[in-house]
N, C-alpha and C positions, 0 to 999 in steps of 0.2 A: 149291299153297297159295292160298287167295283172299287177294286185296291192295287196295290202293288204285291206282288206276293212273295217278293222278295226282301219287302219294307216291313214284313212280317214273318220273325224268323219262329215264333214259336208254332205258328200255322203251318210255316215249309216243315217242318221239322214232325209235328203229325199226320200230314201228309205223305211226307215222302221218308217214310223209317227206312234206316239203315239196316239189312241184313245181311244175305251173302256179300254186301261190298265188303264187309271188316274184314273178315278171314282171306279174301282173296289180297287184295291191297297191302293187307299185313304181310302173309306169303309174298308177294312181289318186297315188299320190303328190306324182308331177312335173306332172301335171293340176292339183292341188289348189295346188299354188306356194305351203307355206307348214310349218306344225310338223303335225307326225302326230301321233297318239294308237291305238294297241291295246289296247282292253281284250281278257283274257282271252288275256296275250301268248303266256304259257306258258315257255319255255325261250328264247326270242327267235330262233325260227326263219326268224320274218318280221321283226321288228325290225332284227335283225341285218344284212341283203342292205340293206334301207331305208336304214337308218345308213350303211352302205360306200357308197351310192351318193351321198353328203354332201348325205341331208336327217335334218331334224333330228327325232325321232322318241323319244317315250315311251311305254313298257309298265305295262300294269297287271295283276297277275294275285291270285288269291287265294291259289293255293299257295307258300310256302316254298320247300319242295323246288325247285320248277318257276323260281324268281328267282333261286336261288342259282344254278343251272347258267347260267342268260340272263346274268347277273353276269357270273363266270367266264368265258365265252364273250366275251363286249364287250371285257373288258379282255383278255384275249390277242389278239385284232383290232385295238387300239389305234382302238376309237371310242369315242364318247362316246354312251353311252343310262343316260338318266331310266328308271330301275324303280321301281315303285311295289307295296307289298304293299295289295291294297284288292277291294272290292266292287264290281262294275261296275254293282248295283243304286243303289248309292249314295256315287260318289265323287265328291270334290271337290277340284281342283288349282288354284283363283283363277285360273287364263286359259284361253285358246279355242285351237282348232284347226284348221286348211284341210281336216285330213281327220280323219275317226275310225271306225276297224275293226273288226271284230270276224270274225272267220274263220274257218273250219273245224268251222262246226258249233257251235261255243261259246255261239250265243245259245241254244241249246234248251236249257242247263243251266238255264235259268230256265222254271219249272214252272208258273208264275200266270199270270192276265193281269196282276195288282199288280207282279209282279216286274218282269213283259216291261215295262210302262206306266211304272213306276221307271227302269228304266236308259234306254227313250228318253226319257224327260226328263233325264235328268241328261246324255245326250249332248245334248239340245240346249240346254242351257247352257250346257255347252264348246265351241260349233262358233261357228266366227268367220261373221262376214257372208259369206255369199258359199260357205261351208263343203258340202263332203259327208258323210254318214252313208253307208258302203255295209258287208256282210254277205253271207256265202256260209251258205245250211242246206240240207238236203235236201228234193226233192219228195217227197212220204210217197206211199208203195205201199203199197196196199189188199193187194193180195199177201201181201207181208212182215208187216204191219201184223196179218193175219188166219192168221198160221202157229202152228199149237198149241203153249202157255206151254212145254212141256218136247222141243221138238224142235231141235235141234241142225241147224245149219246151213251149210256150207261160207261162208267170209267171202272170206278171203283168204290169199294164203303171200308172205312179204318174205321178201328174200335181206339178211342186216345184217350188219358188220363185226363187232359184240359179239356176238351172239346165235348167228351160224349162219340156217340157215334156220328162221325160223317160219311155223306152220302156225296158222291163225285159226277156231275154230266158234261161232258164236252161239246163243244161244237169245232170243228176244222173248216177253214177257209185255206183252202192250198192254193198257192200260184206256182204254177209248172216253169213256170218262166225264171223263177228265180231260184226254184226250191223249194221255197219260206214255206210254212204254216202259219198264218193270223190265227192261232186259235181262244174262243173262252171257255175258262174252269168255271162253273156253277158249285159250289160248294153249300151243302146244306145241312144244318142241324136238327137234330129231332124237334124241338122248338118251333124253329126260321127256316123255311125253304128260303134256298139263294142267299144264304146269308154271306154267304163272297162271292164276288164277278170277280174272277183274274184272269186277266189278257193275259195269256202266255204265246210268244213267237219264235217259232224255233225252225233250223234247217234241216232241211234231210240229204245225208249224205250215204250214197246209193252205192255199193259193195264191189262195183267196180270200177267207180268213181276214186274211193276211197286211196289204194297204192299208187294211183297218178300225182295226187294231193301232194301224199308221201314224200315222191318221187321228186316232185318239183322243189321241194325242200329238203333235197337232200338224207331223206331216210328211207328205207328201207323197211317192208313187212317182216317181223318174224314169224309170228304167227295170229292166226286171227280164231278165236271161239264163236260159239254160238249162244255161250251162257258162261255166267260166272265161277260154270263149275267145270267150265272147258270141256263141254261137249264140243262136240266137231260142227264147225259151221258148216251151216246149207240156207235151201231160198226159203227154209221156213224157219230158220229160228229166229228170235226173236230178237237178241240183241248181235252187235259185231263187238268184241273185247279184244282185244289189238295189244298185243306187246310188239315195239320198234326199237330201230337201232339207228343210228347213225350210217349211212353210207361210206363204205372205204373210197 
């Protein structure tokens, strides 16, 4: 059945497990020596570890679905997290923050430059003196980027407690012209082939594209990885992990 996959937090959630994001996020955290902020938190898979390790830390997301679960989750841990339903395009909570995240890919749901240029501004409203902006997205492969719109392609296979094992295929529709990816997730269980169709559409933002972005909003690179374990970025790794600063 094609769904929304973000109307489905228990699904994103066996899907896309949380690992090296927690220790790094966290480490930016206790760096940063003051309140968090994550837009585009989702179910509070990173909030959550952040909040247990007693800093103080607020979620922003747009889906429903995805806050009720993040909810639910906090108060059975017995922490205390600020959720917020809102637009990381344009939100507004009257204070600042030592750090502000955004992770796993989440800033490419924004398809413009206007969008991109909106939420870093509105993050550098909320970032306290002294404050970091950091982000993990992917380095875009010409490769993948250039595989014909209806060809299915081996993704991935998670072993999950609800699910069983799932089996992952993609297909990519790139349009050059904008960026975008149109793509579909095939999701299958041992059971059900295709037991989910999820459209997912996402931007690619291309590594020297990226401190222009920055620039036009006023920040600054400090540094950029290749992986969440801060190897040194080059044209093959795999992700860009970006810690920023405000421009003097």
């Amino acid at each position: 059945m094609t769904s929304d996959l973000y109307g489905q937090p228990e699904l994103y959630d066996a899907l896309f497990q949380v690992r090296a994001h927690v220790p790094y996020y966290m480490g930016l955290g206790r760096r940063a020596a003051g309140e968090v902020l994550e837009l585009a938190c989702g179910t509070g898979q990173l909030t959550l570890p952040i909040a247990a390790a007693g800093m103080p830390v607020t979620g922003i997301d747009i889906s429903e679905p995805m806050l009720t679960v993040a909810r639910k989750r906090g108060a059975a841990a017995g922490v205390s997290i600020e959720y917020r339903l809102g637009d990381m395009r344009k939100f507004d909570l009257d204070r600042q923050f030592a750090l502000i995240f955004i992770a796993r890919n989440s800033l490419l749901h924004l398809h413009s430059i206007e969008d991109i240029l909106s939420t870093f501004a509105a993050v550098r409203r909320h970032l306290a003196p002294g404050g970091l902006f950091a982000f993990d997205i992917f380095n875009p492969s010409v490769q993948i980027l250039a595989r014909p719109p209806a060809q299915r392609s081996p993704m991935m296979q998670v072993e999950t407690d609800l699910f069983g094992k799932l089996s992952v295929e993609g297909t990519n529709d790139y349009d050059c012209a904008t960026q975008v990816s149109r793509d579909i997730l095939y999701v299958s269980t041992q059971e059900k082939p295709d037991a989910w169709v999820l459209p997912l559409t996402l931007r690619s933002i291309f590594p020297q594209e990226l401190p222009l972005l920055l620039q036009a909003a006023g920040f600054h690179l400090k540094s950029r990885a290749g992986d969440l374990h801060e190897a040194p970025f080059s044209s093959t790794s795999r992700l860009q992990v970006c810690i920023c600063a405000p421009s003097t």
